[in-house]
Phi, psi and omega in degrees: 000158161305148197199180169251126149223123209243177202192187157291311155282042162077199242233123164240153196252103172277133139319123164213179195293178153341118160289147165324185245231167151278130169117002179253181199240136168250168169229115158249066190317135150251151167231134170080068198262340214281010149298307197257114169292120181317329199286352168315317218258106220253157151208196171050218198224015130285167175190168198308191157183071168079289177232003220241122176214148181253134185259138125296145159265188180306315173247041139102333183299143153273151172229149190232132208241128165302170177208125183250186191269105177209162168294198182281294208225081179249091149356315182309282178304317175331313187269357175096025179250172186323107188273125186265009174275144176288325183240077196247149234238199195259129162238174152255113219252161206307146176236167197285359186014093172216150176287150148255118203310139162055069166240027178282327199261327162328132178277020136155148197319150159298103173243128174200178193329171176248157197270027202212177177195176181231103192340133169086004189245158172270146219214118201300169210271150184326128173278355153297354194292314212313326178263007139263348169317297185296328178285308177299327146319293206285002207151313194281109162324297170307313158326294188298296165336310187292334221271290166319300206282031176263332183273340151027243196322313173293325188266020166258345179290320172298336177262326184306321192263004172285321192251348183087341193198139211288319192270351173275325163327303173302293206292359199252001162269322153005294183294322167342279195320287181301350212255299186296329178280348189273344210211025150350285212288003182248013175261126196254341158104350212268348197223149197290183179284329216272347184271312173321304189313285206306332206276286185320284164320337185265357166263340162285321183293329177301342197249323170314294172318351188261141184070000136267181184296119142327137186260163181217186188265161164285011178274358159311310213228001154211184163298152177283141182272121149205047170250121189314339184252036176227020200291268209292352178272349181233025174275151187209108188274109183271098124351296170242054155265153164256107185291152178284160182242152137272171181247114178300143177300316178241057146245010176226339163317130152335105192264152193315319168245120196302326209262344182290310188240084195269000193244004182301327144012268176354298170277348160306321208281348186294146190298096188228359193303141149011282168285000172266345166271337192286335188288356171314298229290335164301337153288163184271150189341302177296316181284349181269319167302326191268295191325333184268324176286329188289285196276000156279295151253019159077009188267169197277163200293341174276313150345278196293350165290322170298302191328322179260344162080019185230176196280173150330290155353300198284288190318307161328306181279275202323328192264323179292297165341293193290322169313293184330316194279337088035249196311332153300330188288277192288154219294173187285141208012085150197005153314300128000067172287138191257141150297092205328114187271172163315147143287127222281173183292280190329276219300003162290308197292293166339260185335284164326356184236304181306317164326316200260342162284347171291310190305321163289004194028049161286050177322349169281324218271257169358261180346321192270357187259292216300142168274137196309294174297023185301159187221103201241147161239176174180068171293141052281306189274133200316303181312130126225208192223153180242118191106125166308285188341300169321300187303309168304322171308313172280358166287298202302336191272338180282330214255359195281119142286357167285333183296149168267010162205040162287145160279313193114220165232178203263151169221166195208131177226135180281126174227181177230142153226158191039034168084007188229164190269164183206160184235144173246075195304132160269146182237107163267089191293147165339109156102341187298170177244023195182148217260099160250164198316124176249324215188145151238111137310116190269132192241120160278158172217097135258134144088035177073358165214189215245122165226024157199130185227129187245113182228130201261071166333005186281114189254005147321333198296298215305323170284347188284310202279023210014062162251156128359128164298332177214177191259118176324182154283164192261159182297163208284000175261022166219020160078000000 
C-alpha cells in the first residue's frame, strides 16, 4: 500500500508492506515533519483532513489510518501516552487500522472516530456524550453546562496566552461560553466540540484585541539600571501601562479527576512560562493566533486557516513571521523551548531558603541565592534591574530602617505561576499591625540560583492564587 514517510528531506509518499488485518495497531512513526505540513500531502483518491489520514492499497482498497499528535522520538509517544513537547510535530502513534466499508465502489473511504482511542490524546466528545449533545441543542441548559465546562481550563490558559491577563482570560472564556450557547443549536457535529470551543475563544479574544495596546514587563519600555547607585530614586509606577499578569498554577493545572477534564493533557503539554508569554505579546492578534494554534497546540495549517478564516498561504507567512519574532524576543537559551516540569528538590530548596531569608531581611543570606546576572522587575513600576550588585543595592536602601526609603518587613508564602515556582509576598509597613497582600514574585531558578524574579505589585492578584488579604502567622520555624 501507499503510505506517508517522513524524513529529513520532507515528507514522501511509499510503498510499504501490507497492514495487519482490521481493528489491529500498527506504528508508522513519522519524523521530522515541521517543514512540510502533512495536510498538504494529497496520494490514492485521498488526502490528509485534520487528524485523520487515508491510504491506498495496491489493489485500490483504502485503509484508513488515525493519526495522532506526538513529538519524533519520545518512548512516551511510542506507547502511545501524553506527549509533553510544546512545539511538537506530528507522528503516528500505535494507530487505529480500519477497512473502509464498500471500498472498491465508494468514491472514497469513510472516515470517523476509532473505535479505540490512546491514553493521553485529546479526543472529540464521547459517544455517551451524544445525548447531551441532543439536550444541549434542544435547550438544556445543564447539558450545555456538562458539555463545556470540562474544557474550562484549557481555554482559559488559550485566552490567557492571546491576552495577557489572568482576569480578561477569565472573563473572555466566559464570554466563550456564553457565544457557544447562543449558537448550540447550529453546531452540527463537523467538527469535534473541543475545536469548535477553541474557534469561538480565539475569536473573542481577536475581537478584544482589537485596536489595543499590548500588555508588557518593564523590560519592554526601558534599559535595564545596573549601577548599584541608581535604583530606587528613578522608580516611577505607571499605573496606565496595561501590565503582563501571571497565571496561578491552579487555575490551568489538571483537576484530580481526569473523567471530569478528559482533555486536560492538554494544558501540560502547553507552553506557559512567563518569558514565553510576554514574547506572544510582541506579536500582532492574529499572528499570535496562528502561532499558538500552530506550534502550541499543534492542528495542522488547514485546521487553522479554516479556523481564522484566511488561506494556507496566509497561515505560512504569518507562522514564519512569528517564529522569527519569537526568536529574537525570547531570552538566550531559550530559543529552543523545553517544556515546563516539576520543580525539582534543588529549586524547592533554593525558593525555602531564599523565603526566610527575605523574612529575616539577610541580605547576605539573599546575594548568596542570586545568580551574577539576575534580572528583577517589578510592575507597576517601569525600572528595572540588571546584575546582582544592582539588585542588592536597592534591597539595602528598602530593607534599612534607617533608610528613607524602608518598606518595612516581610512575610512570605510558596506559590506556583506559569509552570513556575513563585512567593507571595505580605508587607508590614512602619506603624502597620499586620502582614498585608505586597506582591506575587514569579522566580526562573538555573544552575541552584535565581536569575529572574518578576514581582507583579498588584495585590488584586491575590484571590486568583486563593490567597488572603493578609498573612496567617507564621509556623513556629520561622518566627
Amino acid at each position: 500500500m501507499k503510505a506517508v514517510r517522513a524524513g529529513d528531506g520532507g515528507v514522501t509518499v511509499v510503498d510499504v508492506e501490507e497492514p495487519p488485518g482490521s481493528g489491529e495497531l500498527v506504528d508508522m512513526k513519522a519524523t521530522s515533519v515541521c517543514a512540510s505540513d502533512l495536510s498538504y500531502i494529497a496520494w490514492g483518491f485521498d488526502k490528509i483532513l485534520g487528524h485523520e489520514l487515508a491510504g491506498l492499497r495496491e489493489d485500490g482498497t483504502p485503509v484508513v489510518v488515525e493519526a495522532l499528535y506526538g513529538c519524533m522520538d519520545c518512548e512516551r509517544c511510542r506507547r502511545g501516552g501524553a506527549c509533553r513537547s510544546p512545539f511538537r510535530d506530528i507522528s503516528f502513534s500505535p494507530t487505529m487500522v480500519e477497512e473502509a466499508d464498500d471500498a472498491r465502489t465508494a468514491p472514497r473511504p469513510r472516515i470517523g472516530p476509532s473505535p479505540r482511542s490512546v491514553p493521553g490524546v485529546p479526543t472529540a466528545p464521547r459517544d455517551r456524550d451524544d445525548a447531551v449533545v441532543a439536550g444541549a441543542r434542544a435547550g438544556d441548559e445543564a447539558a450545555f453546562a456538562r458539555l463545556v465546562e470540562r474544557h474550562r481550563r484549557e481555554l482559559r490558559v488559550h485566552c490567557y496566552r492571546m491576552v495577557g491577563s489572568v482576569e480578561e482570560a477569565e472573563d473572555l472564556t466566559q464570554e466563550t461560553f456564553l457565544r457557544a450557547w447562543r449558537h448550540i443549536g447550529g453546531f452540527e457535529g463537523r467538527s469535534t466540540l473541543r475545536a469548535w470551543l477553541y474557534r469561538i475563544a480565539t475569536n473573542a479574544c481577536l475581537d478584544a484585541l482589537d485596536g489595543r495596546a499590548r500588555r508588557v514587563l518593564p523590560q519592554d519600555l526601558e534599559p535595564a539600571t545596573t549601577d548599584p547607585g541608581s535604583g530606587p530614586a528613578e522608580m516611577v509606577a505607571r499605573t496606565d501601562i496595561p501590565w503582563l499578569q501571571p497565571l496561578p498554577d491552579r487555575l490551568w493545572e489538571p483537576a484530580a479527576d481526569r473523567d471530569e477534564e478528559p482533555d486536560a493533557v492538554a494544558v501540560r503539554r502547553e507552553t506557559i512560562e512567563l518569558a514565553f508569554i510576554a514574547a506572544l505579546q510582541h506579536l500582532p492578534p492574529r499572528r499570535r493566533a496562528v502561532l499558538v494554534l500552530r506550534d502550541v497546540l499543534g492542528w495542522p495549517a488547514r485546521q487553522t486557516a479554516e479556523h481564522l478564516g484566511v488561506s494556507e498561504a496566509s497561515v505560512a507567512s504569518a507562522l514564519h513571521r512569528a517564529r522569527s519574532t519569537l526568536r529574537e524576543r525570547l531570552p538566550e537559551r531559550r530559543a529552543d523551548w523545553a517544556p515546563t516540569t516539576e520543580p525539582t528538590a534543588e529549586e524547592r530548596a533554593v525558593v525555602g531558603r531564599y523565603m526566610a531569608a527575605v523574612e529575616r531581611a539577610d541580605l547576605a543570606a539573599v546575594a548568596d541565592l542570586l545568580a551574577e546576572d539576575v534580572r528583577t522587575a517589578m510592575p507597576p513600576w517601569t525600572l528595572w534591574l540588571a546584575g546582582r550588585p544592582a539588585v542588592m543595592a536597592a534591597l539595602t536602601e528598602s530593607w534599612d530602617p534607617r533608610s528613607p526609603d524602608y518598606v518595612g518587613r516581610f512575610r512570605m508564602l510558596a506559590t506556583r505561576a506559569n509552570g513556575q515556582p513563585a512567593v507571595a509576598t505580605y508587607l508590614r509597613g512602619p506603624g502597620d499591625d499586620a502582614h498585608r497582600a505586597f506582591a506575587i514574585g514569579v522566580l526562573r531558578i538555573e544552575g541552584g540560583r535565581i536569575a529572574e524574579i518578576v514581582a507583579f505589585h498588584e495585590p488584586a492578584l491575590f484571590p486568583a492564587f486563593g490567597l488572603p488579604a493578609t498573612a496567617p502567622a507564621p509556623p513556629p520555624d520561622r518566627g
